[in-house]
N, C-alpha and C positions, 0 to 999 in steps of 0.2 A: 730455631735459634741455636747456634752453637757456642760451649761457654768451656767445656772440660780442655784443658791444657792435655797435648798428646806429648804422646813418649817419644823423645828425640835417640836418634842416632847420634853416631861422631858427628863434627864435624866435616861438610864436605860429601860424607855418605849416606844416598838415601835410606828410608828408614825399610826395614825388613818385614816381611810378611808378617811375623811372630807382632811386630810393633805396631803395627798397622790395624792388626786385630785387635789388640790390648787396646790401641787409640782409640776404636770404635766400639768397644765394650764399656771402658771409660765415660764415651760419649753418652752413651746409652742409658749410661744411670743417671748422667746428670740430667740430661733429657727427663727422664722418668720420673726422676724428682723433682725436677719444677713443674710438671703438669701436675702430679699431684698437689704441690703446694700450693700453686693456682686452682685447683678444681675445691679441693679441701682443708685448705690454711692449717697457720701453724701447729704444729703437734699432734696433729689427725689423722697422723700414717704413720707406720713403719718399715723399717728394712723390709721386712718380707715382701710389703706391698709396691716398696721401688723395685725390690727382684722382679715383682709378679710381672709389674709394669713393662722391666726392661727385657721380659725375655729371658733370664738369668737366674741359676738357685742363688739360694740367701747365700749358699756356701761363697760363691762368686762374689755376689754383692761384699762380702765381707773381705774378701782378697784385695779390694778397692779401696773401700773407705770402712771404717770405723761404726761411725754413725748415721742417722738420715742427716745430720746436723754438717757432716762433712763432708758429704757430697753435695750439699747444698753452697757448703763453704767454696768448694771446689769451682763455680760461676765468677763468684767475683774473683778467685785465684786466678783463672783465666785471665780477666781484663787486666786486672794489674801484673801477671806475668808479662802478661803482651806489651805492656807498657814500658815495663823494665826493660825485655827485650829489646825495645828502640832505645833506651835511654842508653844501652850499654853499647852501641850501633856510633853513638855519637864521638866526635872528634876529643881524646882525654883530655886535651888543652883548654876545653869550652867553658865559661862557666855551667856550675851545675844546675841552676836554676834555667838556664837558656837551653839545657840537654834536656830539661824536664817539660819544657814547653815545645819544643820539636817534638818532640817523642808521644805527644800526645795530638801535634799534629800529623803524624806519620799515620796515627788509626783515623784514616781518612773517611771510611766508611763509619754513617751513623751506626748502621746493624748490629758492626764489634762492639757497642756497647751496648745492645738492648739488654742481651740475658745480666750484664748488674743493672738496670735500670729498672727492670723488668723483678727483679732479687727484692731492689730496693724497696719498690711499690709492696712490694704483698707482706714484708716486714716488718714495717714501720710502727702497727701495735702490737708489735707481738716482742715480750721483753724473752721469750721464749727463743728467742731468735740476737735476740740483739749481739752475745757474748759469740754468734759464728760470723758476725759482719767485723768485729772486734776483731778476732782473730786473723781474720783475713789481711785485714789493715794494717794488723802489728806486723807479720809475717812480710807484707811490701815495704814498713819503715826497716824493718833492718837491712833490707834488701838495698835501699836508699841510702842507708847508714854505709854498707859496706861499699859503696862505689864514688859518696861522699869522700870514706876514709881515704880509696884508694888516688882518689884523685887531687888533693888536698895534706894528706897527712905527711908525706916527703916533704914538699912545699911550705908547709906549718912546721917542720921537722914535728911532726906527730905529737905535738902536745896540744895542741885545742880540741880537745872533746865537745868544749862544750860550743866552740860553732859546730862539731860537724850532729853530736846531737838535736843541739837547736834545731839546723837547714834540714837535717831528715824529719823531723818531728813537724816541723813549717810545714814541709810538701802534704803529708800526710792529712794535715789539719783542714789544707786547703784543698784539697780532694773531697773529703766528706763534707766542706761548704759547701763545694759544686754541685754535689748530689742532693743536699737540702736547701737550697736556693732553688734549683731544679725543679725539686719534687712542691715545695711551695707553691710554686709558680702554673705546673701542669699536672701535678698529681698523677693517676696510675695513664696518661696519657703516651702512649707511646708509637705513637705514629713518627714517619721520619723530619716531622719538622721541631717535632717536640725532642728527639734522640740527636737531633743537628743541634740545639740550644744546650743539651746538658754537654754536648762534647765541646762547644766553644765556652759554653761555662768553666771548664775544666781547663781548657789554654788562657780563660784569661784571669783564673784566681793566681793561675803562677807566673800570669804578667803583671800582678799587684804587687804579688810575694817580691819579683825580680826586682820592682820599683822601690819596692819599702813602707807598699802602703802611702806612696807620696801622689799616685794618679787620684782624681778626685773619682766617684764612680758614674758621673758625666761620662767617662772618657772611654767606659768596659764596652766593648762592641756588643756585647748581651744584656745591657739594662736596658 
């Protein structure tokens, strides 16, 4: 499963040897630390032991991330970068709710989302954990925040904060529904039919959101 966000180049230009490396060292930890987390749940390992895992001195490992905690962070960074990435893909003129429901149909492939699904499941009692899936999430609402502003705030002549807070705050809420709705539903399941439900879960809490909460939940293609 792949989850660590790689190091881009410019625009335009592929990315460099140097990059390429760093992308798969990157990978490597994150890799290493979800097997651990799966093998030995939360808080039962340390840096040293993601190094050992990945192949890499602790020195390295720390050139990376931080924490075990942040490279664990770094999985779901992934999905929701990648998400971003399509939302910022979309036409500026679109509403942004309709940008955010393409953009989630763009990750076409269930697999793009096992490793946070896969995050999600081994998580879930552990409050140990809770404040890295946290962080994750605030780190995509500003992200949401900042493309909300940029698409909106000319057009509002930049005084509604508090729709453009509100609408990134909305997305966000309804993403982590999808995920507990999800996990309700199929628990640490993660076969492709179970990873095909959490990602239509996820297009259609932001086809409620788009609606107003006015579709009955008769109407969700996932109930």
């Amino acid at each position: 499963m792949t989850a660590a966000t790689p190091t881009t180049a410019e625009p335009g230009a592929p990315p460099s040897r140097r990059e390429l490396n760093k992308a798969a060292t990157r990978q490597a930890i994150t890799d290493a630390a979800l097997g651990l987390l799966r093998a030995n749940g939360p808080g039962n390992f340390t840096a040293e032991d993601i190094a050992e895992a990945a192949g890499i001195s602790r020195r390295t490992f720390f050139n990376y991330f931080s924490s075990t905690d942040a490279a664990l962070a770094a999985i779901t960074h992934a999905f929701l970068d990648n998400a971003i990435q399509q939302l910022r893909l979309r036409p500026a003129d679109e509403p942004v709710l309709d940008s955010a429901q393409a953009a989630l149909m763009a990750l076409a492939d269930p697999e793009a989302i096992a490793p946070l699904a896969e995050l999600f499941t081994l998580t879930q009692q552990s409050p140990l954990m809770s404040h890295t899936e946290l962080e994750a999430w605030d780190h995509c609402r500003a992200q949401v925040f900042a493309i909300t502003r940029e698409r909106v705030g000319g057009r509002r002549g930049g005084q509604d904060d508090l729709y453009i807070h509100a609408l990134a705050g909305s997305v966000i809420s309804c993403g982590k529904a999808a995920l507990e709705v999800w996990f309700s539903r199929r628990g640490p399941d993660l076969s492709p039919a179970s990873l095909a439900e959490l990602r239509q879960l996820l297009i259609d809490a932001m086809a409620l959101l788009g609606a107003g909460f006015n579709a009955s939940p008769s109407d969700s293609r996932s109930s």
